[in-house]
Backbone atoms as SQL, in Angstrom:
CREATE TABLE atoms (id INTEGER PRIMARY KEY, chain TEXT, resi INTEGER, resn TEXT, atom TEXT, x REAL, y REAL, z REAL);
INSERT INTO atoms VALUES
  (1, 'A', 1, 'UNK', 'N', 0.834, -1.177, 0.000),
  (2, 'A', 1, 'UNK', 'CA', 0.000, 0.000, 0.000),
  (3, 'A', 1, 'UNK', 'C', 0.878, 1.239, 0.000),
  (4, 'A', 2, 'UNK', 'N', 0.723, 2.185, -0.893),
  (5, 'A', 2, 'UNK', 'CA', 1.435, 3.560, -0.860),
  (6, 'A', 2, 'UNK', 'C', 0.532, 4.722, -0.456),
  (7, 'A', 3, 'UNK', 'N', 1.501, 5.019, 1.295),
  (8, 'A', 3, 'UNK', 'CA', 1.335, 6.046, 1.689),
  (9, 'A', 3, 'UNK', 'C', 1.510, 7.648, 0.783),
  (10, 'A', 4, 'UNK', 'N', 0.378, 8.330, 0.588),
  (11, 'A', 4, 'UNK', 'CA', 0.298, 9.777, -0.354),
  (12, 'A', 4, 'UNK', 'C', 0.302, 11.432, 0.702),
  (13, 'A', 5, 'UNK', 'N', 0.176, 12.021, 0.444),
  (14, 'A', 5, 'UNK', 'CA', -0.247, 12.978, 1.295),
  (15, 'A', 5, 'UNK', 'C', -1.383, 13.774, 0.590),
  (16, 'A', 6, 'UNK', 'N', -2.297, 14.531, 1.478),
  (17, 'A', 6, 'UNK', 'CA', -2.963, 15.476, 0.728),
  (18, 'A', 6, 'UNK', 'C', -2.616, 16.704, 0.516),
  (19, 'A', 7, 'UNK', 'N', -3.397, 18.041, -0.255),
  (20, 'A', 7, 'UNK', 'CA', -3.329, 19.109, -0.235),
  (21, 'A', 7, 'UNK', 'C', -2.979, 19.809, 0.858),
  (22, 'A', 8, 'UNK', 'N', -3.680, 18.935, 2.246),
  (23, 'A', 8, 'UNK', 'CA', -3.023, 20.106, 3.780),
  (24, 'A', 8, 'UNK', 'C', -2.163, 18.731, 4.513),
  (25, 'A', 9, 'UNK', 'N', -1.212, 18.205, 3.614),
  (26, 'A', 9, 'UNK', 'CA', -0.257, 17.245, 4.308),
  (27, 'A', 9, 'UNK', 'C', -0.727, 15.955, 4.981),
  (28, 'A', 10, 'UNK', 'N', -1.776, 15.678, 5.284),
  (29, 'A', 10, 'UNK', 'CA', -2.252, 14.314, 5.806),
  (30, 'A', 10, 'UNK', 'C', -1.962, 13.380, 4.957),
  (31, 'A', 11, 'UNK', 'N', -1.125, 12.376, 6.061),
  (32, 'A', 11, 'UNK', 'CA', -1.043, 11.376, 5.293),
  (33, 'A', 11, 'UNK', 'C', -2.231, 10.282, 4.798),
  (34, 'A', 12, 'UNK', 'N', -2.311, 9.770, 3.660),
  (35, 'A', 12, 'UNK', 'CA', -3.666, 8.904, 3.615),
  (36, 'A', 12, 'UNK', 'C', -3.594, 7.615, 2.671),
  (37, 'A', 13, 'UNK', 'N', -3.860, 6.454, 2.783),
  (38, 'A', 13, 'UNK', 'CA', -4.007, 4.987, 1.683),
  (39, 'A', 13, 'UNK', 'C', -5.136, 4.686, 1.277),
  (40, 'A', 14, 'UNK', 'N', -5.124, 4.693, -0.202),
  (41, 'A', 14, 'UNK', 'CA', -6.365, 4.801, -1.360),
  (42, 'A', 14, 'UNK', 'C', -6.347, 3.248, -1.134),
  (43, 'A', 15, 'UNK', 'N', -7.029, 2.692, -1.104),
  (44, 'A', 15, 'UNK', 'CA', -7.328, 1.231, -1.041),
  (45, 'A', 15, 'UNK', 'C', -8.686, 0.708, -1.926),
  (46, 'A', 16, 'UNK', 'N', -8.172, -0.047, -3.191),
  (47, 'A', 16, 'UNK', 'CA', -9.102, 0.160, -4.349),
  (48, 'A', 16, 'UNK', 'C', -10.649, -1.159, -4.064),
  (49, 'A', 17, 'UNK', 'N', -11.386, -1.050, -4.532),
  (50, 'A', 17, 'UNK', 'CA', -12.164, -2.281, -4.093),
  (51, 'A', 17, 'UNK', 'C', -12.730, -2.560, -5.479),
  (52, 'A', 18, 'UNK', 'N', -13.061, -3.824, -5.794),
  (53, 'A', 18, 'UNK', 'CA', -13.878, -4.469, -7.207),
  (54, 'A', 18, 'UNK', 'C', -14.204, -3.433, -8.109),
  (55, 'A', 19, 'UNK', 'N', -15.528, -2.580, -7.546),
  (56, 'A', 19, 'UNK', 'CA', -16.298, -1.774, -8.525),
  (57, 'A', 19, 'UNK', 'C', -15.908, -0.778, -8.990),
  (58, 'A', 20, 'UNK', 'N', -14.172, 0.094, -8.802),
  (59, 'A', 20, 'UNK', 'CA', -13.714, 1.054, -9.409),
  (60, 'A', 20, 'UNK', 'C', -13.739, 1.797, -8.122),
  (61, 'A', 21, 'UNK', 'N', -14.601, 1.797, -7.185),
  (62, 'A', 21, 'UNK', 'CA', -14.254, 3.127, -5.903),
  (63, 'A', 21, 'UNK', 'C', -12.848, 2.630, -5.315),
  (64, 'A', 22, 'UNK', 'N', -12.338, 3.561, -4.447),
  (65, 'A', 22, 'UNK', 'CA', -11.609, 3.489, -3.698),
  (66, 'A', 22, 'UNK', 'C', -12.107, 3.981, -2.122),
  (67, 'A', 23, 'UNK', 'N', -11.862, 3.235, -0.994),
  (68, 'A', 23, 'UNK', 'CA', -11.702, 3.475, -0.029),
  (69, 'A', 23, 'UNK', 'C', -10.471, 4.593, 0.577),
  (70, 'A', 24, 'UNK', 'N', -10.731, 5.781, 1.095),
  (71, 'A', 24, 'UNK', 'CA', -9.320, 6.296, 1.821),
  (72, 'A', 24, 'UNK', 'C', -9.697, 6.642, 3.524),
  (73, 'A', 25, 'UNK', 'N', -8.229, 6.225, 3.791),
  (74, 'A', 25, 'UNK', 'CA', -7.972, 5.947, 5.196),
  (75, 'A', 25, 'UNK', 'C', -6.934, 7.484, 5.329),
  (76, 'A', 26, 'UNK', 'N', -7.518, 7.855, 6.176),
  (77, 'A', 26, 'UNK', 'CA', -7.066, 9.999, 6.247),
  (78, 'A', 26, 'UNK', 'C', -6.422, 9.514, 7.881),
  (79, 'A', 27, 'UNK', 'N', -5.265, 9.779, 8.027),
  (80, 'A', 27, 'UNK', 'CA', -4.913, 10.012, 8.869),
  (81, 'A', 27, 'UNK', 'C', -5.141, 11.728, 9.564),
  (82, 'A', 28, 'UNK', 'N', -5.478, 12.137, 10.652),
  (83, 'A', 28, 'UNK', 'CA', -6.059, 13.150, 10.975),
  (84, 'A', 28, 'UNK', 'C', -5.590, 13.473, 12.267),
  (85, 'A', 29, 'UNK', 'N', -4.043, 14.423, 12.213),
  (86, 'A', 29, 'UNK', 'CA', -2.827, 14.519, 13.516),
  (87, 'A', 29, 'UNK', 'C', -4.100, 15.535, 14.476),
  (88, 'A', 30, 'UNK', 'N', -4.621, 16.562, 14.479),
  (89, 'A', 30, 'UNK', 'CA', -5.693, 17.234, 14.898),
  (90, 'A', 30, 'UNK', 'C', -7.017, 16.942, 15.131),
  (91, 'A', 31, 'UNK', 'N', -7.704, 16.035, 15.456),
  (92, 'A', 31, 'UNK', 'CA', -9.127, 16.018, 15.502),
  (93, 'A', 31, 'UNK', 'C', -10.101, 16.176, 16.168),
  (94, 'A', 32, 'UNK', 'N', -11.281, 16.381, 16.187),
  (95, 'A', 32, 'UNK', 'CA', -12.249, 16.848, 16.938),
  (96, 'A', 32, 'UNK', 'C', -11.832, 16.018, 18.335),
  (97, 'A', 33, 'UNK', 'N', -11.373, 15.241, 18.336),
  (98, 'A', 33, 'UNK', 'CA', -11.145, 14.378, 19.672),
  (99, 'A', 33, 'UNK', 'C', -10.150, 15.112, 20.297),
  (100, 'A', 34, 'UNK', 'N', -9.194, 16.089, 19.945),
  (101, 'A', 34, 'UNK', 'CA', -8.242, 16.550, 20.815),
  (102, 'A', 34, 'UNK', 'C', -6.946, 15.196, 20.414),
  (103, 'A', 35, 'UNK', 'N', -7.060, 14.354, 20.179),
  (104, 'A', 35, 'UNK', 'CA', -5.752, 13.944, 19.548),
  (105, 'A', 35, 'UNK', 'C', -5.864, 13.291, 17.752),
  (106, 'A', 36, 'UNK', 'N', -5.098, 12.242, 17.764),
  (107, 'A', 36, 'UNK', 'CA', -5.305, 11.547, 16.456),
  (108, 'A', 36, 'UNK', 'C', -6.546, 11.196, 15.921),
  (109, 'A', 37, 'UNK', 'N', -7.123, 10.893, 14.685),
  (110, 'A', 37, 'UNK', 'CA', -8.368, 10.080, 14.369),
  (111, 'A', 37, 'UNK', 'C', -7.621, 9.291, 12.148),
  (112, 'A', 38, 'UNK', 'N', -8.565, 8.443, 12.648),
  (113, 'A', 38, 'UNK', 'CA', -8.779, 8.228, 11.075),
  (114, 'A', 38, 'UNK', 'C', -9.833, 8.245, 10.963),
  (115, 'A', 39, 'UNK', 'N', -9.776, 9.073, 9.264),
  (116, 'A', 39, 'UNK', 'CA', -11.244, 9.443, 8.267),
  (117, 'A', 39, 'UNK', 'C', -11.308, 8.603, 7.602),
  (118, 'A', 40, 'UNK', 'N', -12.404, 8.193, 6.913),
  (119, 'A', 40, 'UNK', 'CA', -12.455, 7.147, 5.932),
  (120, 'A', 40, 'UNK', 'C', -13.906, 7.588, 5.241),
  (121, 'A', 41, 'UNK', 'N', -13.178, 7.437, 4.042),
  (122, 'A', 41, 'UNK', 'CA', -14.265, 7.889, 3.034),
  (123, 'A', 41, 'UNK', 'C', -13.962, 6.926, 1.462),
  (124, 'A', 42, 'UNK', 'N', -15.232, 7.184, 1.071),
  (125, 'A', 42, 'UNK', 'CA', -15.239, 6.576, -0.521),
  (126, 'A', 42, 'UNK', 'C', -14.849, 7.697, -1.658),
  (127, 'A', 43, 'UNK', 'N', -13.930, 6.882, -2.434),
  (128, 'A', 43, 'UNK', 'CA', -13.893, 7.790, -3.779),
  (129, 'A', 43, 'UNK', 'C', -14.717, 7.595, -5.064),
  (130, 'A', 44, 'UNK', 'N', -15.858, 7.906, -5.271),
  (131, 'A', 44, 'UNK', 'CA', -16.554, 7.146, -5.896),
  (132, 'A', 44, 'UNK', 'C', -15.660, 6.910, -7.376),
  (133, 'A', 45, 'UNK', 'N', -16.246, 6.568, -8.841),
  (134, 'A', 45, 'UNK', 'CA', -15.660, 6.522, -9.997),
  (135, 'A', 45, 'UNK', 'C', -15.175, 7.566, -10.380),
  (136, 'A', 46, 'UNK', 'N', -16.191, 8.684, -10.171),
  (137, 'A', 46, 'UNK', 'CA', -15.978, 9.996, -10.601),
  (138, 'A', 46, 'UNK', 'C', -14.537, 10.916, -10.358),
  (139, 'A', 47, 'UNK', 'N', -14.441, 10.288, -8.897),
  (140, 'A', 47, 'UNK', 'CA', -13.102, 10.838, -8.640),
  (141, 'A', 47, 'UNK', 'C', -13.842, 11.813, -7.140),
  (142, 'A', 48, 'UNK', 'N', -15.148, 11.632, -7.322),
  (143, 'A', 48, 'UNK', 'CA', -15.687, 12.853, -5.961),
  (144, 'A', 48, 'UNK', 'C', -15.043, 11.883, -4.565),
  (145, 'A', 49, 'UNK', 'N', -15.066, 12.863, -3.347),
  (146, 'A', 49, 'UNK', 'CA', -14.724, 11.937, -2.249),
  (147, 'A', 49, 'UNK', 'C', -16.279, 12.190, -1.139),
  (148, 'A', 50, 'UNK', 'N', -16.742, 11.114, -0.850),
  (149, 'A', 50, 'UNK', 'CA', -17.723, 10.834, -0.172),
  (150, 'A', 50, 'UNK', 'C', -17.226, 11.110, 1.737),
  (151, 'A', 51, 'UNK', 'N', -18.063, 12.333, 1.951),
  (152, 'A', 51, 'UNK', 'CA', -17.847, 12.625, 3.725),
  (153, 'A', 51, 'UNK', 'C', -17.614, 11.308, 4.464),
  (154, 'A', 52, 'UNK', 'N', -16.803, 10.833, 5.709),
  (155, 'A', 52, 'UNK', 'CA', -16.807, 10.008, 6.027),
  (156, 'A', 52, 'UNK', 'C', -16.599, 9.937, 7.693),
  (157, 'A', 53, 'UNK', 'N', -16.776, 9.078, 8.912),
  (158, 'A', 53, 'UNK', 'CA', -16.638, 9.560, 10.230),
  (159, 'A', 53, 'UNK', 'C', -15.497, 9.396, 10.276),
  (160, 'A', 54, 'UNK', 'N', -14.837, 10.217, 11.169),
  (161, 'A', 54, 'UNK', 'CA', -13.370, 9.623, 11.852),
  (162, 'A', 54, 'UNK', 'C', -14.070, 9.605, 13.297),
  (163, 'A', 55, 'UNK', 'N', -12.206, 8.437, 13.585),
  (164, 'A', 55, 'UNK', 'CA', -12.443, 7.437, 14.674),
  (165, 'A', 55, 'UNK', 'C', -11.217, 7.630, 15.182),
  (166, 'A', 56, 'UNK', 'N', -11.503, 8.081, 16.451),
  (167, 'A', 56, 'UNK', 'CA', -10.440, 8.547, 16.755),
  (168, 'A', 56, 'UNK', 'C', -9.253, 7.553, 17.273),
  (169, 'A', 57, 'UNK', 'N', -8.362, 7.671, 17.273),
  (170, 'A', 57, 'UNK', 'CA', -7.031, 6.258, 16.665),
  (171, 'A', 57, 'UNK', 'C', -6.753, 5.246, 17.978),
  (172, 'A', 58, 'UNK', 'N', -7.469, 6.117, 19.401),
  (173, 'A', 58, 'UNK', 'CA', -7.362, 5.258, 20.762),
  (174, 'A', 58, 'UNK', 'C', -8.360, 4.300, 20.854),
  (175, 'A', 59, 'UNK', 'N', -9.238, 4.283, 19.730),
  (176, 'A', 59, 'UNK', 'CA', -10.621, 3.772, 19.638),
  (177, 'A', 59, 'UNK', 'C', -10.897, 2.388, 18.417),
  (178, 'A', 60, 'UNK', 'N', -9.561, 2.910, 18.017),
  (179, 'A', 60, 'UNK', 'CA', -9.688, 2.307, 16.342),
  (180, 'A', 60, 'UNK', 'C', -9.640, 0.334, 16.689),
  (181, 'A', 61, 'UNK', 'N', -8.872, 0.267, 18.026),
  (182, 'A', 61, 'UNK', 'CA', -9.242, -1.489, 17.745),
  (183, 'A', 61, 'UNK', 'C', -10.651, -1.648, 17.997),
  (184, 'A', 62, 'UNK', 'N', -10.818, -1.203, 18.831),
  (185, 'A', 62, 'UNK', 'CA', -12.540, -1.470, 19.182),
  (186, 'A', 62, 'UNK', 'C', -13.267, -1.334, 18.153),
  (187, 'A', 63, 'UNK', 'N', -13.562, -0.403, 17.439),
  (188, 'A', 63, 'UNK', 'CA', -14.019, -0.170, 15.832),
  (189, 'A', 63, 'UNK', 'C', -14.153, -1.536, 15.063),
  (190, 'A', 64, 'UNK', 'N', -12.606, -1.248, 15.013),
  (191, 'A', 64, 'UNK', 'CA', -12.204, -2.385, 14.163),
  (192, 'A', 64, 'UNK', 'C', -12.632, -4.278, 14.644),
  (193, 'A', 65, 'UNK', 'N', -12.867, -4.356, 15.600),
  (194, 'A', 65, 'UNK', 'CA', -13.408, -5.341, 16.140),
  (195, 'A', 65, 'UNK', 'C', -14.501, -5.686, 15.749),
  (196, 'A', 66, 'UNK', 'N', -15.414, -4.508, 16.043),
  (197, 'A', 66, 'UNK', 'CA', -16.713, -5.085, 16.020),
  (198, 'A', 66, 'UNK', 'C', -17.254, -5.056, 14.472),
  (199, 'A', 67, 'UNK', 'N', -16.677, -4.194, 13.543),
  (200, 'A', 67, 'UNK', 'CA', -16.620, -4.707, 12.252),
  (201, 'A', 67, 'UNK', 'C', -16.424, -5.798, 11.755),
  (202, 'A', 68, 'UNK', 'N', -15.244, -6.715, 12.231),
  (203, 'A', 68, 'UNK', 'CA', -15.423, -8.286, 12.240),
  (204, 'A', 68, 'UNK', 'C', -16.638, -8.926, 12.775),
  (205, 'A', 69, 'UNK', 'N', -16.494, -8.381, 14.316),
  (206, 'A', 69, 'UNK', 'CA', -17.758, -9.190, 15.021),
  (207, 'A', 69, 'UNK', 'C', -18.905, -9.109, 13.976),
  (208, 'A', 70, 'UNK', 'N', -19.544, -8.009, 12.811),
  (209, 'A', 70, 'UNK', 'CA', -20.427, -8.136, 12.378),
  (210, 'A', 70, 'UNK', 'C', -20.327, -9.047, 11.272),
  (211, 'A', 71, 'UNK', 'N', -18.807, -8.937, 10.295),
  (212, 'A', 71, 'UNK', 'CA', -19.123, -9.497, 9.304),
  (213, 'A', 71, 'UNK', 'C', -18.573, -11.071, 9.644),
  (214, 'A', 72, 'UNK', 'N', -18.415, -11.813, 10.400),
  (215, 'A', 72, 'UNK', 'CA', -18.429, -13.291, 11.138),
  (216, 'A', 72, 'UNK', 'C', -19.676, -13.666, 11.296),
  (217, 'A', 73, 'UNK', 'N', -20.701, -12.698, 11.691),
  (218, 'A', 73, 'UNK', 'CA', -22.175, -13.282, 12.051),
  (219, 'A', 73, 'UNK', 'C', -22.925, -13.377, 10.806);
């Protein structure tokens, strides 16, 4: 996976899926949380980027957990 940066320096990984979108994972050094978060949003075909929540990065296994927990059931 190749780490990019954006227009205001965040680092972020386009991660492509089947149908032509891309997934991006926004690293976010400032966030509403008072420390780190990751954004994650869709790029649709077009190239537009779809709003997405961030999670803030002390939080992210738990997240990430129960995203399994759902797709296992």
């Amino acid at each position: 996976m190749k780490i990019e940066t954006d227009s205001v320096s965040q680092k972020y990984i386009d991660v492509p899926m089947d149908n032509g979108e891309k997934i991006r994972v926004t690293l976010i050094e400032h966030s509403w949380t008072s420390g780190p978060a990751i954004r994650i949003q869709v790029r649709d075909v077009g190239g537009h980027l779809r709003q997405g929540p961030e999670i803030p990065a002390a939080d992210i296994g738990k997240v990430v957990g129960a995203v399994v927990e759902l797709v296992r059931r």
